[in-house]
Every structure is written in C-alpha cells, then in structure tokens.
C-alpha positions in Angstrom: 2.6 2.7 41.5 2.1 2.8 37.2 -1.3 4.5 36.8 -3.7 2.2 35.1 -5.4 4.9 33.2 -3.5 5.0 29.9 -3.3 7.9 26.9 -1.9 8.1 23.7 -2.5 9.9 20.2 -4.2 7.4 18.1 -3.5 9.1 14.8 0.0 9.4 13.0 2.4 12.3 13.7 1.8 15.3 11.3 0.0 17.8 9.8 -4.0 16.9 9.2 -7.2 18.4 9.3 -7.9 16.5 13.1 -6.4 14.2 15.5 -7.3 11.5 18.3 -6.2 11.5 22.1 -7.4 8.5 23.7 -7.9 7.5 27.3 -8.6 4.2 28.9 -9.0 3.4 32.2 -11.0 4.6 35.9 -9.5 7.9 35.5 -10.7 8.6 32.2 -14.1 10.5 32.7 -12.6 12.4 35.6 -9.4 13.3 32.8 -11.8 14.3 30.8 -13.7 16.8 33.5 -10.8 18.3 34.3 -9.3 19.2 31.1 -12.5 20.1 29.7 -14.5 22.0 32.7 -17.6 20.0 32.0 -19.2 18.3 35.1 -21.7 16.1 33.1 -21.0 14.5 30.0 -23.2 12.0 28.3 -21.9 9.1 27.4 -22.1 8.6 23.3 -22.7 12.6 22.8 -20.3 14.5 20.7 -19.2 17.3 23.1 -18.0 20.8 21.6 -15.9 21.9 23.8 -12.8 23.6 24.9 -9.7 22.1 26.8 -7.6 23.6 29.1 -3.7 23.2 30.5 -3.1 22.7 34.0 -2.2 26.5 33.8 -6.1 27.3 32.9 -5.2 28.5 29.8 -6.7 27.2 26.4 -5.3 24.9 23.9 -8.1 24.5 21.5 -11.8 24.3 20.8 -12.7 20.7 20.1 -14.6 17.4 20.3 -15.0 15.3 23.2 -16.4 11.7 23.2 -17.2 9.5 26.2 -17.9 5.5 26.2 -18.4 4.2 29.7 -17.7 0.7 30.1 -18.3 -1.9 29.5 -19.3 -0.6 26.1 -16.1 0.7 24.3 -13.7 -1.0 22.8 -11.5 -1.5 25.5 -14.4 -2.9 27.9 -12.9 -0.1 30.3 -14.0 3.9 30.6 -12.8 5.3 27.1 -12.6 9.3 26.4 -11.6 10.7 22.8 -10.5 13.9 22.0 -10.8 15.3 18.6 -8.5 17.9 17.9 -7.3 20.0 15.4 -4.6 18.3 13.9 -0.7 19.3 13.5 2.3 19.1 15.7 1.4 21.0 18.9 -2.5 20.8 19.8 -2.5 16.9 20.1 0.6 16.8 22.2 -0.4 19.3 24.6 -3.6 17.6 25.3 -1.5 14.7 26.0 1.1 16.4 28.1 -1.7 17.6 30.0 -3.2 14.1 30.4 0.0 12.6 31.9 0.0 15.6 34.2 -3.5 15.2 35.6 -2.7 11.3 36.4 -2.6 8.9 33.2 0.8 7.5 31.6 2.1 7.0 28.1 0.1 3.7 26.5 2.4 1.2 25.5 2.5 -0.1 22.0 -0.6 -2.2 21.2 -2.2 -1.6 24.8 -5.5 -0.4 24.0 -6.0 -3.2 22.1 -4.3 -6.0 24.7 -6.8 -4.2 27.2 -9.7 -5.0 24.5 -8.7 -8.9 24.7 -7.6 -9.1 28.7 -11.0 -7.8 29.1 -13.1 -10.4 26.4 -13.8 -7.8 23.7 -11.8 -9.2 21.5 -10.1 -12.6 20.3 -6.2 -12.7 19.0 -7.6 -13.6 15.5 -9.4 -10.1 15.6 -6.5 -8.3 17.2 -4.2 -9.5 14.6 -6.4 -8.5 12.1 -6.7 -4.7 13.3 -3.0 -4.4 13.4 -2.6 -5.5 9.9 -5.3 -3.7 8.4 -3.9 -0.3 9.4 -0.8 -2.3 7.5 -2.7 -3.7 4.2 -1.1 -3.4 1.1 -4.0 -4.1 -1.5 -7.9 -3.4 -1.5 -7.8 -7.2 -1.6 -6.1 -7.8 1.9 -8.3 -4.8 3.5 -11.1 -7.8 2.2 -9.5 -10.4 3.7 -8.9 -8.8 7.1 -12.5 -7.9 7.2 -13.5 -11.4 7.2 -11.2 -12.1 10.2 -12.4 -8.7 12.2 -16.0 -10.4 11.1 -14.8 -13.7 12.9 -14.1 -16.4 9.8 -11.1 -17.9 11.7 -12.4 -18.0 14.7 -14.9 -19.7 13.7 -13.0 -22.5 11.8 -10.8 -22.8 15.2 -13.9 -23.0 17.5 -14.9 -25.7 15.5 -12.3 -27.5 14.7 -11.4 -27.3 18.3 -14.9 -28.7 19.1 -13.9 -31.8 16.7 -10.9 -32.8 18.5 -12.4 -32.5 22.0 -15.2 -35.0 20.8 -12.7 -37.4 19.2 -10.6 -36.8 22.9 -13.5 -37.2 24.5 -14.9 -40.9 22.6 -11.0 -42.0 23.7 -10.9 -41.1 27.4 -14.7 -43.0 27.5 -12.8 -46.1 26.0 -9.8 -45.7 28.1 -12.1 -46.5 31.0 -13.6 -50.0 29.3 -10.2 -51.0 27.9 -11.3 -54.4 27.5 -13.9 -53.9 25.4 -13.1 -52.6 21.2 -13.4 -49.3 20.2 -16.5 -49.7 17.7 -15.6 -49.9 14.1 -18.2 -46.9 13.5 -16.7 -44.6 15.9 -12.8 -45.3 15.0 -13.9 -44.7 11.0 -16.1 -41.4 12.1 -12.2 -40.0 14.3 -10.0 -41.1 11.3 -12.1 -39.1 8.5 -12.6 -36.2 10.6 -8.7 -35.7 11.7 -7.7 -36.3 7.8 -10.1 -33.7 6.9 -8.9 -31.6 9.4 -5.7 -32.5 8.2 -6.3 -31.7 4.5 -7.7 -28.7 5.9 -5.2 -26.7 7.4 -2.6 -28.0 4.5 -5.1 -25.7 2.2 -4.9 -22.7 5.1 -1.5 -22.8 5.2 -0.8 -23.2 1.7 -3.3 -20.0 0.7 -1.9 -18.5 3.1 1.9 -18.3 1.9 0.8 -17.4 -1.4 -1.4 -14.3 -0.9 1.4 -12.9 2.1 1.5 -10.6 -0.8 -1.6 -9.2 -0.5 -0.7 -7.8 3.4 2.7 -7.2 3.3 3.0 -6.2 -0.1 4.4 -8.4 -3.4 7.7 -8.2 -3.9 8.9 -7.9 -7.6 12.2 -8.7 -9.0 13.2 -7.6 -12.4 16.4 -9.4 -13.8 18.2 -10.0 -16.5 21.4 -9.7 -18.6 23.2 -6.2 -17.8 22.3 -3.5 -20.5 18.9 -4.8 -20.9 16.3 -1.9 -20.2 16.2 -3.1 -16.7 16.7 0.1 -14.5 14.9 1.8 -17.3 12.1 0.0 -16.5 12.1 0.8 -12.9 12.0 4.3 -13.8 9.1 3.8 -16.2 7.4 2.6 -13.1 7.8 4.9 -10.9 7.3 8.0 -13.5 10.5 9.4 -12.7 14.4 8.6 -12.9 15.4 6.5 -9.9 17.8 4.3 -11.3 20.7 5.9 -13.1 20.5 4.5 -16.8 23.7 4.0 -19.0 25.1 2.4 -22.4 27.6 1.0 -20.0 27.1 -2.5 -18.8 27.1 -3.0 -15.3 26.1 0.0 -14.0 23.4 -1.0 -11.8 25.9 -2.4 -8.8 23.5 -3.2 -5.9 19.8 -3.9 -5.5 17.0 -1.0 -6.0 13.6 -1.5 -3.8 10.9 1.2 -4.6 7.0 0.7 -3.9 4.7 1.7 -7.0 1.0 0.6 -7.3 -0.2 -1.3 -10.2 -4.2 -1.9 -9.6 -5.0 -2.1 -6.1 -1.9 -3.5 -5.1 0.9 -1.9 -3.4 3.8 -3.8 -4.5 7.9 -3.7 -3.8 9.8 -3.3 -7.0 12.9 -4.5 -7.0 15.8 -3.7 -9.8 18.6 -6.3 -9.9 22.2 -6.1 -11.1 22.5 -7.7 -14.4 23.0 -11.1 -14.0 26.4 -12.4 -15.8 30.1 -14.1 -14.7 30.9 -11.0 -12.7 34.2 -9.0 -14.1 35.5 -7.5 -10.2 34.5 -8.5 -6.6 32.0 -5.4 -6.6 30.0 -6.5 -9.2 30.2 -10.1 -8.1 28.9 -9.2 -5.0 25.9 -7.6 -7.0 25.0 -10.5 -8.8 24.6 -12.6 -5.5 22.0 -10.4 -4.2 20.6 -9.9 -7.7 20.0 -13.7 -6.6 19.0 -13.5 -3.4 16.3 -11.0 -4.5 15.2 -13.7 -6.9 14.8 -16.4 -4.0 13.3 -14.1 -1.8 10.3 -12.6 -4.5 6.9 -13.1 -5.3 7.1 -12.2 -8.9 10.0 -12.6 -10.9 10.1 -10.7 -13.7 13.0 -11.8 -16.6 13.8 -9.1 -19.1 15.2 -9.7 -23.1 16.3 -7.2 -25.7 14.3 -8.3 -28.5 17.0 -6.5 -30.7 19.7 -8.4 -29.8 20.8 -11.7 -30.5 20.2 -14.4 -27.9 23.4 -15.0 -26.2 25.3 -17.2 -23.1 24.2 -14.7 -20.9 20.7 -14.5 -21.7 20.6 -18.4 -21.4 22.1 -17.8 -17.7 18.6 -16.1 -17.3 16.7 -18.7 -18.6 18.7 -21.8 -16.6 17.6 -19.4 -13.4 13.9 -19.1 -14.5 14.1 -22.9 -14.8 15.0 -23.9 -11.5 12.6 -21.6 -10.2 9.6 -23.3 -8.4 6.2 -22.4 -6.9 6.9 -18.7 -8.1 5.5 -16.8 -10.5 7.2 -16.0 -14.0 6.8 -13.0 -16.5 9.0 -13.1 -19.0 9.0 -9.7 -21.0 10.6 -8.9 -24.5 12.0 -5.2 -24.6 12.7 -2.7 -27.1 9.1 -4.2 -28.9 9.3 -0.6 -30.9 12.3 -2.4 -32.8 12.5 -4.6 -35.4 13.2 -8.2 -33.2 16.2 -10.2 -33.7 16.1 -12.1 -30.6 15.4 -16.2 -30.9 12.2 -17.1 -28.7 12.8 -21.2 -28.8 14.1 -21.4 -25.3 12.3 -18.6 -23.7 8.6 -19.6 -25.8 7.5 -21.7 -23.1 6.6 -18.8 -20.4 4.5 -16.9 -23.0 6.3 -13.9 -23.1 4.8 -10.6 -23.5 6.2 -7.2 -25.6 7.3 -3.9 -23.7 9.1 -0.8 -23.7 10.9 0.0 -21.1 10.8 3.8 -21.8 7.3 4.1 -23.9 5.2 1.3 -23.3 5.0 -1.6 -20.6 0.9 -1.7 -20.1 1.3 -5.1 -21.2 3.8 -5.9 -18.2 1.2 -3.9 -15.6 -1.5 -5.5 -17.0 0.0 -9.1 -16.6 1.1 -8.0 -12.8 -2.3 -7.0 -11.7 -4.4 -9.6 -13.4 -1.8 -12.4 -11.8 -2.5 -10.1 -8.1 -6.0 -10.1 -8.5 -5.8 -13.8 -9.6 -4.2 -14.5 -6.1 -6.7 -12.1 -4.2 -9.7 -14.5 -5.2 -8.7 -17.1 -3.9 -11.8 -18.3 -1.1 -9.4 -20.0 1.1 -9.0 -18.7 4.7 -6.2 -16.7 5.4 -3.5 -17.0 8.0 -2.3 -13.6 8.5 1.0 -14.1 10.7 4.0 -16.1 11.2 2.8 -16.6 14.9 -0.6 -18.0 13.5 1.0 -20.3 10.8 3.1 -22.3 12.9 0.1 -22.8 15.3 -1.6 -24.6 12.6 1.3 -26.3 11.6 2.0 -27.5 14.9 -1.5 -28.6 14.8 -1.3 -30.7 12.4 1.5 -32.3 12.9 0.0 -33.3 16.6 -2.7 -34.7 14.5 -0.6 -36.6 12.8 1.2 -38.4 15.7 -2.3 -39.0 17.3 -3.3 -41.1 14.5 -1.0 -43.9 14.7 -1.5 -44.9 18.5 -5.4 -44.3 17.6 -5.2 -47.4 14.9 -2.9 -49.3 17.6 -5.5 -49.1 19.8 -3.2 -47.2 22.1 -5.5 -44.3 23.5 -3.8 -42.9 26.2 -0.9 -41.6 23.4 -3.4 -41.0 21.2 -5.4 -38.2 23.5 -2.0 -37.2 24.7 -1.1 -35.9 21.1 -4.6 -34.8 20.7 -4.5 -32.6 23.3 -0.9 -31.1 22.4 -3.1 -30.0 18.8 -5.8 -28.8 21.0 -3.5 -26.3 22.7 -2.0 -25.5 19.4 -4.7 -24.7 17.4 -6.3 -22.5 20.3 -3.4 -20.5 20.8 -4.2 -18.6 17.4 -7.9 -17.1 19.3 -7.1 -17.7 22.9 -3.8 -18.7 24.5 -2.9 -19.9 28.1 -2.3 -16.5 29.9 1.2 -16.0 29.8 2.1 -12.3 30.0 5.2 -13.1 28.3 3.7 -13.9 24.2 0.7 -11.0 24.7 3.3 -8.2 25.8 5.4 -9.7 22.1 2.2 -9.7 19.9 0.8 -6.5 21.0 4.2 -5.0 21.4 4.0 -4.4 17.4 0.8 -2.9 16.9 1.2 1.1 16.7 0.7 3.8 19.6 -3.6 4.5 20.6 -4.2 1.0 19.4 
C-alpha cells in the first residue's frame, strides 16, 4: 500500500544559497526524528540541527521546522528542511526520506492535500500556482487579491443570490394557483441581469489583462527590410536576429522575452510581410500572420526614409482589420531626414524610433499601455477552467429567465440550479477525483 506521507523539494533544481524538503503526512514528525536524532522537537521552533543517512553518516548541518496539524498548510503534520542548497544535499535528504517510509509527492499534492482538507478554496489554489508563474508586478497584485479571497467572495455571494431567487420559486411552485407577486418577480429579474452584466465585465477584464499572468505577447511587423529584427536586437541588448540589406532574410518567427517596466513580455519578430517570392518565404508570411492574430500588442513598423509603397499599404489594410487589439504604429530611421507620407498611417498616432539608437519612445508607449491594462479594478479570472465556469453561468442565467417571465418555475429553477453548480465549481466543485488530480496535476513539485 502507497504511503500517505509524501516528500518533495519545494525549491527549483540548482545551485542557491538554501533549499526546502517538505513532508506531509502521519509519518512526518517521526521522518523527521529519525533523520535528525532529535526526540523532541517543538512545533513552530527553528531547529539547528544535523541530518543523517540511513548509513548514520552526515549529510549536512541545517534547519528543521515542525507544524503539527491541523495548523500547517496542508491541515496534516508538515516538516521542512532547510538545507544548504545545490545539487546533492537536497536530494539526499530526500532519498533518505523515501527510504525511511514517505514517497515522491505528486505534482500539485501539497496543495490538493491543503483543499481535500478545507484549508484552502480552488480560487486560492489557482492563485498560488500562478503566482510562482506571474509575469508582471501587476499580476503578483492581482493574485494577492484572490490568495486574500476577492473571488471567493463574489462567488459566495453570488451563489447566495441564486439560491434565494431558487428558493422564492420552489415556495411558488407549491401555491401554483396563486401569482408570483409583481415585487418579488421585478426584485429576481434585476438581480440575475446584474449578475449577468456582472460576469460579462469579469470575463471581459479578464481576457484583456491574461497579459499580465502569462506574459504579453508582442508582434512586430512590417514590410521586409524595415528595421524590424534590428529592433529585436535593440531590445534584447544583443544580436539575436541576424540583420541584412537583403530583403527577406528573416524566414520564420523569432520569440524572445525582454522586460519593459514591470512586465515580462514575449517579443515576437515577424517575417516581413509582402506577396511572398518562393514557398519558404510564403510559409513565413503565414505565421508572420498568425503571430498577428494570436498577440496582445501589435507593433507595425515604417521606414520614415522611404517612400510609402504597395507593401507598406499591405501593413496598413492588416492594422485595419485588426479589432479589440492594441496598435503601435512606429516610424524608423527618425535620425533621417523623413520621406515617408503619414496620410494613411496618421490615424494610430504614430510615434519616432531607431531601431539601432533610440526606441524609448516605443518602450515607453508599451509600458504605459501595460500599466494602463494593470489598473483596471475589475476582478480577474485567472484560468481557462474558471472562465468557462462563469460563462456557463451565465448562459444558465440566461435560459432561467425566460420560463421565470412564463411563469414556468419548475424550468426556471432547473436552469438556475445548472448556474448554481457552474458558478461553484470555480471555489468548490462536486468531489470528483477525476478534475482535482487535472488542476493540481500542473502546479510544480513541494506545492
């Protein structure tokens, strides 16, 4: 039989000035005796102490850390060891561990133990994976408020709405003969549209700063020759992109991460965009494309010394189909005497850079635009899984109104209910072993 004392390093692989073994589980404290030598140890007291194989020999001097449950994170008996950190020390500790009775934590089983146990809520679980994950200062913000129990909160009562309104109906269901009174029908209707109008805002805010967790993806495009790889490289202080006279030289798409404030952001260089000369380069300018549909930021590129041309007004017919995406338009070379006509391009405001001397003005627009989208006050969704919860949510709500103004209760708390389950599943599901082994499944080793 699997032991259900579990052990894992909690910190990442490498060399560092400590690391963490965890325990969790009934054998923990009695782990922790034996590798240690110490028959009483205080729970909460940092222990100095040395650790010692299953041969009795020593494998390093170090700190050991006891929470007896139910007052640890895991609501089970938790042991840390802090170790010096590198390649060896930790792992030994842990070899030892597995030796003396624990097994290998799964991925994310710390903290499934947290929620099995009631320490936690999904919203909060979620939230400690992607903060270890968070791109942006902002984000860390944002997933501070959830840890803090903002979304919770708007599910508990929003939850606490819906079983009211389900509650007035199954009352009414039993004195069918009678009308539902006007008072009470008005009072369901205004609190299921604003519930409705609600979760629309959520979602919406919540697609727009994905950004700010997983990181923005940038795409710079534009005509081939036009500064764009040399823009990359300006970037990312040094030369990533190879940079030529020759047009066409950047053949596929480039992806590099750079910060520009607090942001971390994905920077993506394009193949120029133009009718494509060979299959090579054709295939180039697809996923120049595709990198356009797919990003956060587009960022269009123009020679200011050049005359505009058919293949700059190819740039501009994509920036023009473009919607609900944000557009910096930038003029390059601004160190040279401009030729370029700025009639069709005017309208997006476009800013002066130099690819190879002086873009501030391009990083300045990024950030301000990030930090624009990191204000926003709206609660934040913070995972697929959790998106189409609401979503389902809402579209429950909306099939429970029509029966409601029928008069037809039994759909309308049949609906109801289906948004009920919905919207719960974000902070408490139905226990099904099945989606918590999926969700927790991604979260890193020790967590």
């Amino acid at each position: 039989m699997s032991s259900t004392t579990i052990a894992a390093i909690a910190t990442a692989t490498g060399i560092s000035s400590i690391s963490i073994i965890r325990v969790s589980g009934d054998l923990a404290l009695t782990l922790a005796k034996k590798i240690s030598k110490k028959d009483n140890i205080e729970p909460r007291y940092a222990h100095l102490t040395s650790l010692y194989n299953k041969e009795n020999y020593i494998i390093d001097h170090a700190i050991l850390i006891y929470f007896q449950n139910p007052h640890s994170f895991t609501g089970e008996d938790i042991v840390e060891f802090q170790c010096h950190g590198g390649m060896i020390v930790a792992q030994e500790i842990l070899e030892t561990l597995l030796a003396y009775g624990a097994r290998l934590a799964e991925p994310g089983e710390f903290s499934k133990r947290a929620f099995l146990n009631g320490k936690i809520d999904l919203t909060k679980a979620e939230a400690i994976s992607k903060l270890i994950e968070a791109k942006s200062v902002d984000a860390a913000k944002i997933l501070a408020k959830q840890l803090k129990g903002d979304l919770k909160e708007f599910i508990d009562e929003s939850r606490e709405a819906m079983l009211r309104a389900t509650a007035y109906s199954e009352v009414m269901i039993d004195y069918a003969e009678e009308d539902i009174p006007e008072d009470i029908l008005n009072n369901i209707i205004l609190q299921l549209d604003a519930l409705i109008i609600k979760i629309e805002n959520i979602v919406d805010a919540s697609h727009r700063r994905k950004g700010l967790i997983e990181g923005f993806r940038v795409a710079i495009i534009g005509k081939p020759n036009v500064g764009k790889s040399s823009l990359l490289n300006g970037l990312l202080s040094y030369e990533r992109a190879i940079v030529s006279d020759i047009a066409g030289t950047t053949r596929d798409t480039i992806e590099e991460q750079v910060r520009i404030g607090s942001h971390i952001i994905r920077l993506i260089d394009t193949a120029g965009i133009r009718d494509a000369r060979d299959s090579i380069e054709k295939i180039g300018v697809e996923r120049s494309l595709e990198s356009v549909a797919d990003a956060d930021v587009v960022v269009a590129l123009f020679d200011s010394g050049r005359i505009f041309d058919d293949e700059d007004a190819k740039i501009v017919e994509i920036l023009d189909t473009l919607e609900n995406k944000k557009i910096i338009v930038a003029l390059n070379k601004s160190d040279l005497e401009p030729v370029l006509a700025l009639e069709f391009i005017e309208k997006y405001n476009p800013i002066q850079v130099s690819a190879k001397h002086n873009f501030k003005n391009l990083t300045d627009a990024l950030k301000l635009l990030f930090d624009n989208i990191g204000q926003d006050e709206e609660l934040m969704l913070i995972s697929t899984r959790q998106i189409e919860a609401v979503e389902k949510t809402k579209q429950a709500i909306i099939e429970a109104k029509e029966p409601l103004l029928l008069g037809e209760l039994e759909f309308f708390s049949y609906h109801l209910q289906d948004a009920i389950t919905a919207l719960s599943s974000i902070s408490k599901p139905y226990d099904s072993e099945e989606i918590l082994d999926k969700m927790f499944g991604e979260f890193c080793l020790g967590k």
